[in-house]
mmCIF file of the C-alpha atoms, coordinates in Angstrom:
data_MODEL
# 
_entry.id   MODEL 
# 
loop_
_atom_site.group_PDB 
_atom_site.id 
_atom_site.type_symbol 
_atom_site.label_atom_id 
_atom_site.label_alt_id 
_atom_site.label_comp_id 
_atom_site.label_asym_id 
_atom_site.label_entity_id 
_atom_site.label_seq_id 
_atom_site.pdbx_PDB_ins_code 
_atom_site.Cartn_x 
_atom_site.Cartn_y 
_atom_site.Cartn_z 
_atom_site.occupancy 
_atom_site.B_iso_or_equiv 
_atom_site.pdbx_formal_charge 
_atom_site.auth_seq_id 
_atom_site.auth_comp_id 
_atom_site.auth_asym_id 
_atom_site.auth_atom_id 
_atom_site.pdbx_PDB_model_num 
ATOM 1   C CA . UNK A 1 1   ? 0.000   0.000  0.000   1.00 0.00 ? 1   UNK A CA 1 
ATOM 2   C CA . UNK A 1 2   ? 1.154   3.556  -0.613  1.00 0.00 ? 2   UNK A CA 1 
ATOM 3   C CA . UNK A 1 3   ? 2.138   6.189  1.798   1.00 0.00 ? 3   UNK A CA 1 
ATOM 4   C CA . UNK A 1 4   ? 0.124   9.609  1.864   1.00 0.00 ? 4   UNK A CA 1 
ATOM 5   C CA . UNK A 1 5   ? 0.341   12.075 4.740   1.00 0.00 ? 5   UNK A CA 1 
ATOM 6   C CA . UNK A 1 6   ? -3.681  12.651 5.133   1.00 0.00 ? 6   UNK A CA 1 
ATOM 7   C CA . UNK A 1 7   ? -6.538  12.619 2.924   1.00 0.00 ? 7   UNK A CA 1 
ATOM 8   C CA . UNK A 1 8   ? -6.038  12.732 -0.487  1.00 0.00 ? 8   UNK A CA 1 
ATOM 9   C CA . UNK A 1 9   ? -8.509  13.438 -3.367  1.00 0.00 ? 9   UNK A CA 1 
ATOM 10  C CA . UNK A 1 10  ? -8.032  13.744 -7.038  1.00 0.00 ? 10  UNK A CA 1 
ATOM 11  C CA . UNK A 1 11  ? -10.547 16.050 -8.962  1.00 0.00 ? 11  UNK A CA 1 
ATOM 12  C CA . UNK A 1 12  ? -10.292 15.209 -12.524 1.00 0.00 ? 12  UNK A CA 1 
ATOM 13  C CA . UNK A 1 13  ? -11.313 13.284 -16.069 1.00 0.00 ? 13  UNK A CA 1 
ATOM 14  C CA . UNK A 1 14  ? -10.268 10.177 -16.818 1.00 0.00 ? 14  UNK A CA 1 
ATOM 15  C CA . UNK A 1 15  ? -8.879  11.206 -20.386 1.00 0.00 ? 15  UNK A CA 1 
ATOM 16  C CA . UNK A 1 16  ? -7.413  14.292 -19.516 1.00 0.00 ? 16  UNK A CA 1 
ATOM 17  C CA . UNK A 1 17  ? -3.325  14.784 -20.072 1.00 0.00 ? 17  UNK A CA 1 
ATOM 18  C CA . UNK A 1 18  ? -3.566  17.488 -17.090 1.00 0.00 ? 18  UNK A CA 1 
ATOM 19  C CA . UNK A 1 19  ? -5.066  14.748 -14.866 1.00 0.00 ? 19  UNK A CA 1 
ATOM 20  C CA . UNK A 1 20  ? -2.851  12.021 -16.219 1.00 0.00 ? 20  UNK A CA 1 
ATOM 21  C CA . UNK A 1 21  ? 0.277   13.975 -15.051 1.00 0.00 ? 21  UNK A CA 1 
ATOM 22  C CA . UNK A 1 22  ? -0.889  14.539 -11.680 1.00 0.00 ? 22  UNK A CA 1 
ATOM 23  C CA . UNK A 1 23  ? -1.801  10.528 -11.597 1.00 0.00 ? 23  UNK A CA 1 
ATOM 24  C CA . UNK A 1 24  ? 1.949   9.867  -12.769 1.00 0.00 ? 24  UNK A CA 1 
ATOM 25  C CA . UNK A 1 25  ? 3.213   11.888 -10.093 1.00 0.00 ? 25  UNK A CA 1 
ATOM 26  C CA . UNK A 1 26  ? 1.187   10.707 -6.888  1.00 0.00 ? 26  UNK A CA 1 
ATOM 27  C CA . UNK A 1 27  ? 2.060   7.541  -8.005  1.00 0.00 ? 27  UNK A CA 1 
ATOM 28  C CA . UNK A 1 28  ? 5.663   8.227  -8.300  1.00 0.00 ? 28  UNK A CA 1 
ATOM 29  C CA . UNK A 1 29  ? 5.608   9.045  -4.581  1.00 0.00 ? 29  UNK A CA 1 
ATOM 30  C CA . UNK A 1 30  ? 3.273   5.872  -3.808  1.00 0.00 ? 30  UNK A CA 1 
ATOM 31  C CA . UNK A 1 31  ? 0.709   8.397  -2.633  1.00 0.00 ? 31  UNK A CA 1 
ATOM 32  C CA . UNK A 1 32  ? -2.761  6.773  -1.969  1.00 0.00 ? 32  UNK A CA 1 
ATOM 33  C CA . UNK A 1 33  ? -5.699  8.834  -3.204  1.00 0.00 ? 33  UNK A CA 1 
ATOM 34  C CA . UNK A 1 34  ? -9.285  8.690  -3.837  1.00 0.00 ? 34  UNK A CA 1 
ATOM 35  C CA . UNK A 1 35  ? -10.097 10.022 -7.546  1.00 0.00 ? 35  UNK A CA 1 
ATOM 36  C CA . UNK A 1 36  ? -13.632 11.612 -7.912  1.00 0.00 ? 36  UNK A CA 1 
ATOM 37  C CA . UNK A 1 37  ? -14.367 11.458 -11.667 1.00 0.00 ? 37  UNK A CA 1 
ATOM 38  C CA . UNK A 1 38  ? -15.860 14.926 -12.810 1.00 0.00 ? 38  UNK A CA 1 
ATOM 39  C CA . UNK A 1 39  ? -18.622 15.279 -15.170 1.00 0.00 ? 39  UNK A CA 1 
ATOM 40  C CA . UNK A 1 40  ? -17.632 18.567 -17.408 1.00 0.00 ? 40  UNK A CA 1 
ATOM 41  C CA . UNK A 1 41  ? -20.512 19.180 -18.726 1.00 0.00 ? 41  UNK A CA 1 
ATOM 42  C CA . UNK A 1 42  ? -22.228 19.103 -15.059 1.00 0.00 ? 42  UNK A CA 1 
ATOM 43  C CA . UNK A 1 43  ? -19.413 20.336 -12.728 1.00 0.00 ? 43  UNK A CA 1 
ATOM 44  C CA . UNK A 1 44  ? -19.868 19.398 -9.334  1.00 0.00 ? 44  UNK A CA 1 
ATOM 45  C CA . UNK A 1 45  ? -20.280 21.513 -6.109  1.00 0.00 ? 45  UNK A CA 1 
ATOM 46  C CA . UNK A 1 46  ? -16.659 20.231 -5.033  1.00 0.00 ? 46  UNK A CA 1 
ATOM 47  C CA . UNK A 1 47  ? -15.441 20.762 -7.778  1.00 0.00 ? 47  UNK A CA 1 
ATOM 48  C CA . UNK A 1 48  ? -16.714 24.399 -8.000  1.00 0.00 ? 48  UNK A CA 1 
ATOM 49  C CA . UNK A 1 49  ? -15.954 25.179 -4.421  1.00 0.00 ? 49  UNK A CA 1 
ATOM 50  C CA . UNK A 1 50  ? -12.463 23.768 -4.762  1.00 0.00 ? 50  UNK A CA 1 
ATOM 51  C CA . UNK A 1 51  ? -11.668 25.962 -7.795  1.00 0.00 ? 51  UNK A CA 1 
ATOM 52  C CA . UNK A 1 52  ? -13.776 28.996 -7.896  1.00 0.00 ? 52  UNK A CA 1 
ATOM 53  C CA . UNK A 1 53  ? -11.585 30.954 -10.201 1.00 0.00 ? 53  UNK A CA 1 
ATOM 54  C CA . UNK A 1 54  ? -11.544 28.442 -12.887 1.00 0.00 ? 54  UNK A CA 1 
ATOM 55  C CA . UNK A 1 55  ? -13.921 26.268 -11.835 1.00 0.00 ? 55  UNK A CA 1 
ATOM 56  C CA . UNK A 1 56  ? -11.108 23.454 -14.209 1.00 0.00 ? 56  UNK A CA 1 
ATOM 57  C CA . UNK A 1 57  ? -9.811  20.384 -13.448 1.00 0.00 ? 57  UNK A CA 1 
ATOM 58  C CA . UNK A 1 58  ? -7.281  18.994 -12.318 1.00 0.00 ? 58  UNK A CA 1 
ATOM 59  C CA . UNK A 1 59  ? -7.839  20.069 -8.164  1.00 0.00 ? 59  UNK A CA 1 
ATOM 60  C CA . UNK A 1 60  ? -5.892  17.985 -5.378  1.00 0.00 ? 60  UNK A CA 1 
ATOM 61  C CA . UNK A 1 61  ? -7.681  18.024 -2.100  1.00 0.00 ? 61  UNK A CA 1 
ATOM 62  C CA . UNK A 1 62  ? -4.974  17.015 0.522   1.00 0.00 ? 62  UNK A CA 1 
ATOM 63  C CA . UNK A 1 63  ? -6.223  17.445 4.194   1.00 0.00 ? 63  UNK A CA 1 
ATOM 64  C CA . UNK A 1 64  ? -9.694  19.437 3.012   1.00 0.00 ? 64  UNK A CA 1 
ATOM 65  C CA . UNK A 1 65  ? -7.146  22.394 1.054   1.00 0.00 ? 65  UNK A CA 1 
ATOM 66  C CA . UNK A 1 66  ? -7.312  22.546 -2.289  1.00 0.00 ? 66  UNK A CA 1 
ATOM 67  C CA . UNK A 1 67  ? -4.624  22.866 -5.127  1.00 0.00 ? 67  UNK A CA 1 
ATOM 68  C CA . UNK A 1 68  ? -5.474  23.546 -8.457  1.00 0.00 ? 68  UNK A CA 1 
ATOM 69  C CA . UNK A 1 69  ? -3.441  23.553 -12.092 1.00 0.00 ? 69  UNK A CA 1 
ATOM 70  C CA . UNK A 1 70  ? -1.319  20.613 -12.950 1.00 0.00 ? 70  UNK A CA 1 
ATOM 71  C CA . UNK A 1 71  ? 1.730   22.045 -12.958 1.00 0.00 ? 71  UNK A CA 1 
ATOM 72  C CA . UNK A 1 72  ? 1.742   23.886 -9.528  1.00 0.00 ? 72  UNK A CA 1 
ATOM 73  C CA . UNK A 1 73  ? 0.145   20.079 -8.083  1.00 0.00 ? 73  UNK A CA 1 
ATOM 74  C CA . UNK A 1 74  ? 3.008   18.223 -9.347  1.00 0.00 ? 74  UNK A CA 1 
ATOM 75  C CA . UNK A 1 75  ? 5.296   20.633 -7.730  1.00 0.00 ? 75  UNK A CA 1 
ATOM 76  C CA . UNK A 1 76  ? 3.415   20.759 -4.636  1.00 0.00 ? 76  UNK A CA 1 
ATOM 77  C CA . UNK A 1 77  ? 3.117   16.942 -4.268  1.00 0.00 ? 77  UNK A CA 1 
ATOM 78  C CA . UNK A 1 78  ? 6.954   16.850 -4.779  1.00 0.00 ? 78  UNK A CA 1 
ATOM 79  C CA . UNK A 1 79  ? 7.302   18.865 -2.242  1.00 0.00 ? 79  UNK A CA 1 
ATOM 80  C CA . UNK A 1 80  ? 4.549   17.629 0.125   1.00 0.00 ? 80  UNK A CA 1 
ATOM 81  C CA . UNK A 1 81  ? 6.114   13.712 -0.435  1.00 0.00 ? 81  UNK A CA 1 
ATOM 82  C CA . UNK A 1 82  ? 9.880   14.671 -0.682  1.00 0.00 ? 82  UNK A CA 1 
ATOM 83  C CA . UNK A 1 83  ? 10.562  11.820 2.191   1.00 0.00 ? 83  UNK A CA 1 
ATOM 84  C CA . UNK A 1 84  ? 8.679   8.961  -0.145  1.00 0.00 ? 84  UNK A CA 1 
ATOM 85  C CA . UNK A 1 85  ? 10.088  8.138  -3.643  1.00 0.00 ? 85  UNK A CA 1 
ATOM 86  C CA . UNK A 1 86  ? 11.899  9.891  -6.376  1.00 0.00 ? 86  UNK A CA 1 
ATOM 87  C CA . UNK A 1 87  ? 12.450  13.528 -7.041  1.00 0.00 ? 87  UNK A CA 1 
ATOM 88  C CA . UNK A 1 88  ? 9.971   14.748 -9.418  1.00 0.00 ? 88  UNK A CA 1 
ATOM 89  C CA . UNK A 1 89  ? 12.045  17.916 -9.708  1.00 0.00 ? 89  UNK A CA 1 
ATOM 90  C CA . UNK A 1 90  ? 15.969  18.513 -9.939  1.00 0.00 ? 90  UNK A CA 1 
ATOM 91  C CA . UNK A 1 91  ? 17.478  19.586 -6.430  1.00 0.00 ? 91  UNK A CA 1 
ATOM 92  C CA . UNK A 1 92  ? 19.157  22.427 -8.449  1.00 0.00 ? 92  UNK A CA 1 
ATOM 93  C CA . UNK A 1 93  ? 17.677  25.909 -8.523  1.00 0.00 ? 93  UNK A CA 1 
ATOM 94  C CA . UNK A 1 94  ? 18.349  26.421 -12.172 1.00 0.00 ? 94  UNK A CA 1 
ATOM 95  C CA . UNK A 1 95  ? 17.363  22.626 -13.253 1.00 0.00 ? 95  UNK A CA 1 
ATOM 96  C CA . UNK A 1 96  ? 14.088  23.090 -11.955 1.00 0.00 ? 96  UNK A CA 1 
ATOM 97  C CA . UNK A 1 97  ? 13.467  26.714 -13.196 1.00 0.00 ? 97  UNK A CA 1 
ATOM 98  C CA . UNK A 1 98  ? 14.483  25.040 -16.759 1.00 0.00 ? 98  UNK A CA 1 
ATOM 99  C CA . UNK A 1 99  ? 12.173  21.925 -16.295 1.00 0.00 ? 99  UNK A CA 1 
ATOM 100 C CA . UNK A 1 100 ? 9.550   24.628 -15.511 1.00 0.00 ? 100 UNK A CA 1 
ATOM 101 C CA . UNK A 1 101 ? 10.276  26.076 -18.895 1.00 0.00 ? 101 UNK A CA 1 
ATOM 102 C CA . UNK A 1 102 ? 9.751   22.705 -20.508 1.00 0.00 ? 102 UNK A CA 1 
ATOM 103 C CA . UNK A 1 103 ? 6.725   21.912 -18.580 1.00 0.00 ? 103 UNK A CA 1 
ATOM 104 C CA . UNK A 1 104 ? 5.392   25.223 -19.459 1.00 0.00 ? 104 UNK A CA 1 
ATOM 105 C CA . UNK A 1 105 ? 6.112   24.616 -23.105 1.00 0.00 ? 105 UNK A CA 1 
ATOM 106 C CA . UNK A 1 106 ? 4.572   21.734 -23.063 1.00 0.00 ? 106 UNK A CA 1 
ATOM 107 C CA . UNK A 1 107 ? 1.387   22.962 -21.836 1.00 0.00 ? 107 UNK A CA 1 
ATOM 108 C CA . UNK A 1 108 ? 1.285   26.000 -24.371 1.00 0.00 ? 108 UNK A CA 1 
ATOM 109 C CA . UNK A 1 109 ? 2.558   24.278 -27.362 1.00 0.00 ? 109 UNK A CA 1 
ATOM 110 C CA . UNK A 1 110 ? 2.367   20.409 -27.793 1.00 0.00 ? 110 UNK A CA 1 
ATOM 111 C CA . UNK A 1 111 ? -0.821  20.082 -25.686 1.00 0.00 ? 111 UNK A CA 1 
ATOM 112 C CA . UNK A 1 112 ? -2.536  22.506 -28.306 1.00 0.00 ? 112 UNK A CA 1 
ATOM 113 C CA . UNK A 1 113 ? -1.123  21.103 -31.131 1.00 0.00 ? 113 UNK A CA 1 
ATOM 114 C CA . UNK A 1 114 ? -2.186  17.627 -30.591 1.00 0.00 ? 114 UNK A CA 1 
ATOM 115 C CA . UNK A 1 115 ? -5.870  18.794 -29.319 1.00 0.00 ? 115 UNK A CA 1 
ATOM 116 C CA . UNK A 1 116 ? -5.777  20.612 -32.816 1.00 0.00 ? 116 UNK A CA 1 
ATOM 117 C CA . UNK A 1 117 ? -4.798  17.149 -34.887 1.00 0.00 ? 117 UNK A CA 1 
ATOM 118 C CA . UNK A 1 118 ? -7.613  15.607 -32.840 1.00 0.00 ? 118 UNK A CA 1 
ATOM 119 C CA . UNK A 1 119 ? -10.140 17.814 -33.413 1.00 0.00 ? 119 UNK A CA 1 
ATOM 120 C CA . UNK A 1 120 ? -9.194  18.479 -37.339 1.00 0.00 ? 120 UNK A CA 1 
ATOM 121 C CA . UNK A 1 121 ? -8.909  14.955 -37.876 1.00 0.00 ? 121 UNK A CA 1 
ATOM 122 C CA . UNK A 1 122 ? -5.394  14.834 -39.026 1.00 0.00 ? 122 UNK A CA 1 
ATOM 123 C CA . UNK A 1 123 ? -5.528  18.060 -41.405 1.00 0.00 ? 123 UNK A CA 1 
ATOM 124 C CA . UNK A 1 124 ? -2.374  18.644 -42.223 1.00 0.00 ? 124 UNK A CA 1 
ATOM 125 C CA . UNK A 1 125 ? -1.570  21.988 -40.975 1.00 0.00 ? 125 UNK A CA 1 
ATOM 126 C CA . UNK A 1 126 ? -2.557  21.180 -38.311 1.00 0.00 ? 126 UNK A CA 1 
ATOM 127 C CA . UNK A 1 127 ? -0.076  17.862 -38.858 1.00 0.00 ? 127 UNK A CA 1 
ATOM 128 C CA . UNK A 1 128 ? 2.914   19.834 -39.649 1.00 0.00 ? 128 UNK A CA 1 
ATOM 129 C CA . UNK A 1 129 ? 2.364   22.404 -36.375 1.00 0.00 ? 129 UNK A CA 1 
ATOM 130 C CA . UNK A 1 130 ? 2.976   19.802 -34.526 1.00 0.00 ? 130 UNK A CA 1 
ATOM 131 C CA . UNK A 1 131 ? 5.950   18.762 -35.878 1.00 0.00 ? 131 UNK A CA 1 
ATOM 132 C CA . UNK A 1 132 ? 7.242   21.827 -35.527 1.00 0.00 ? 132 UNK A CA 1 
ATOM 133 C CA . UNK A 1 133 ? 6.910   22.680 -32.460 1.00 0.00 ? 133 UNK A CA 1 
ATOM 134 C CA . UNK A 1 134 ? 8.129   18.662 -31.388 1.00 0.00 ? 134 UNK A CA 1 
ATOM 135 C CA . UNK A 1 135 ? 11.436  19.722 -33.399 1.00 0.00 ? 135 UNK A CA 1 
ATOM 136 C CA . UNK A 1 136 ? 12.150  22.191 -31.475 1.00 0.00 ? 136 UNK A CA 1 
ATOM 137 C CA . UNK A 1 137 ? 11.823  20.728 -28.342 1.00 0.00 ? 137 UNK A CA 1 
ATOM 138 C CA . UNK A 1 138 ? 13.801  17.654 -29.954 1.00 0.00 ? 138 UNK A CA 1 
ATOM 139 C CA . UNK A 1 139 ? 16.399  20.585 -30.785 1.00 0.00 ? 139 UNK A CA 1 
ATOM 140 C CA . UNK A 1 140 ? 16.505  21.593 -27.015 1.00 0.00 ? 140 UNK A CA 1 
ATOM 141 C CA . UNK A 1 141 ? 16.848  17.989 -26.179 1.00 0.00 ? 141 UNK A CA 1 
ATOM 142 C CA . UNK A 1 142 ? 19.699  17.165 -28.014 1.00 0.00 ? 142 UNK A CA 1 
ATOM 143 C CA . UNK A 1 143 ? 21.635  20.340 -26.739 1.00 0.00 ? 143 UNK A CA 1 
ATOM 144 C CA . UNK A 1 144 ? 20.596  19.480 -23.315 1.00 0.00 ? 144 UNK A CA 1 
ATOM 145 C CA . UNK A 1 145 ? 22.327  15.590 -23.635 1.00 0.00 ? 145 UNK A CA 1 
ATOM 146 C CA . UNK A 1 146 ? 24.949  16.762 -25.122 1.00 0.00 ? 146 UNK A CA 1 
ATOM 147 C CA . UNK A 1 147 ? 25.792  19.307 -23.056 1.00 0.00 ? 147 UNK A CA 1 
ATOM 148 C CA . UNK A 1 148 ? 27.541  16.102 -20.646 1.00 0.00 ? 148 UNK A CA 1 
ATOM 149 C CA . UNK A 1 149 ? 27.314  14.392 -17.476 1.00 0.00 ? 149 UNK A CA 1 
ATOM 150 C CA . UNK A 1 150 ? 26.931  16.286 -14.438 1.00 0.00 ? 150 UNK A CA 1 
ATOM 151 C CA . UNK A 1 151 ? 25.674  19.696 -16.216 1.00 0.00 ? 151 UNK A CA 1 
ATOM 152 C CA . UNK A 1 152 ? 22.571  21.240 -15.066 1.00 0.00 ? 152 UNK A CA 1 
ATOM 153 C CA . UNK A 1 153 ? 20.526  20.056 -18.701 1.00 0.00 ? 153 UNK A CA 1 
ATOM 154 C CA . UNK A 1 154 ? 21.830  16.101 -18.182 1.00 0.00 ? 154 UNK A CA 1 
ATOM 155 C CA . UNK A 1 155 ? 20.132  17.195 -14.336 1.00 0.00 ? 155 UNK A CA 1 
ATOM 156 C CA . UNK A 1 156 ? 16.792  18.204 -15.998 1.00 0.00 ? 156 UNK A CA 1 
ATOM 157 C CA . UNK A 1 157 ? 16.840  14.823 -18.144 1.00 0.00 ? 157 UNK A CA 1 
ATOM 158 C CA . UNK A 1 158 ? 17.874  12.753 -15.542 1.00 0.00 ? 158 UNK A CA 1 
ATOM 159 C CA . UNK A 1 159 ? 15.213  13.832 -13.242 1.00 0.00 ? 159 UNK A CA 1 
ATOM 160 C CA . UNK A 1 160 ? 11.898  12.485 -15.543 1.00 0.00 ? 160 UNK A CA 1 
ATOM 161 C CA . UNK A 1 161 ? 10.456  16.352 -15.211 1.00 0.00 ? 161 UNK A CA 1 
ATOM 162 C CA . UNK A 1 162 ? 9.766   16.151 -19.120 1.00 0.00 ? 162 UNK A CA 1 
ATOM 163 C CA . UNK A 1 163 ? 8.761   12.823 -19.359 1.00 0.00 ? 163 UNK A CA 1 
ATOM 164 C CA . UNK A 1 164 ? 6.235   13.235 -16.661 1.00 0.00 ? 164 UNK A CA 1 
ATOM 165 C CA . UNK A 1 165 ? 4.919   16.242 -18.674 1.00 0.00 ? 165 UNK A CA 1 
ATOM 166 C CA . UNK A 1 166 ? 5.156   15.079 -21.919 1.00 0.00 ? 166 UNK A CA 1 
ATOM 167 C CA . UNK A 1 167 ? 3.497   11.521 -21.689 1.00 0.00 ? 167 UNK A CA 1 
ATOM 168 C CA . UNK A 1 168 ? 0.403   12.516 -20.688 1.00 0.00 ? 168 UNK A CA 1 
ATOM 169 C CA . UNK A 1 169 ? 0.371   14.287 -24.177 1.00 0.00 ? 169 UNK A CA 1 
ATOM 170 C CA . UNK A 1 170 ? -0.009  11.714 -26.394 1.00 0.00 ? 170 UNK A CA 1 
ATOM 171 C CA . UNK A 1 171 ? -2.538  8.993  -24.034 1.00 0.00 ? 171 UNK A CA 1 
ATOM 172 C CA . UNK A 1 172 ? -5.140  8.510  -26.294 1.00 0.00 ? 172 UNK A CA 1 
ATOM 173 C CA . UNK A 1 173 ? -4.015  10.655 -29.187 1.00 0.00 ? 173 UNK A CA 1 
ATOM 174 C CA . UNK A 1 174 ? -4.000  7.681  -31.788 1.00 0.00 ? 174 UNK A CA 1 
# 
């Protein structure tokens, strides 16, 4: 059985790559949790109380206090679990501010990009945005590795960050 340090309760869609990331993480840190499948189309009361400014999921309720936005809850349960399983997040300043940038990127431009293949239906503009902006972070990538062992980029690949971000992604996308 997994280790959590009080109540724990995921807010979220099953399909979702926001929710998905949030799932990866808690179970990186062997955190038990109850998940309370939302209805979008009829949000409930939680739900809206938990996250009155967006009223979106993903929301973490740990201990009755919510926290909302994948990112920030991946970082938080890092934080909140730093005793049980891996780092989520390099130990490094930098190396987390730049797997913060990836994250970010991540959520602004691949996310997007593969909603818009999904929804077009494989129209390819829509094909050949995502490419692009997949090149580029293949670009950054390949800096980043070869940049060498023990720099603050292998750091930020070591750690997962990007994986954790980027799988989520592509669940589903086929």
């Amino acid at each position: 059985m997994g280790k959590g340090k009080g109540d724990v309760k995921l807010l979220g869609a099953g399909l979702s790559p926001y929710v998905l990331r949030v799932k990866i993480a808690l179970n990186l840190k062997s955190v038990d949790y109850e998940f309370q499948a939302e209805n979008l189309g009829s949000k409930s009361e939680l739900l809206i109380k938990s996250n009155p400014v967006y009223k979106k999921i993903p929301v973490l309720l740990h201990g009755g206090k919510p926290i909302c936005e994948s990112l920030i809850i991946v970082q938080y349960i890092d934080e909140a679990w730093s005793d049980i399983g891996p780092s989520i997040l390099p130990s490094d300043p930098y190396d987390r501010a730049v797997a913060r940038f990836w994250a970010a990127y991540v959520d602004d431009k691949i996310l997007p990009a593969v909603k818009g293949i999904v929804v077009a239906n494989g129209e390819e503009a829509k094909v050949k945005e995502l490419k692009e902006v997949l090149v580029l972070l293949e670009e950054a990538l390949i800096l980043k590795s070869s940049a060498g062992e023990g720099s603050h980029s292998s750091e930020v690949m070591k750690s997962g960050t990007l994986t954790l971000h980027l799988a989520p992604s592509f669940h589903g996308s086929r």
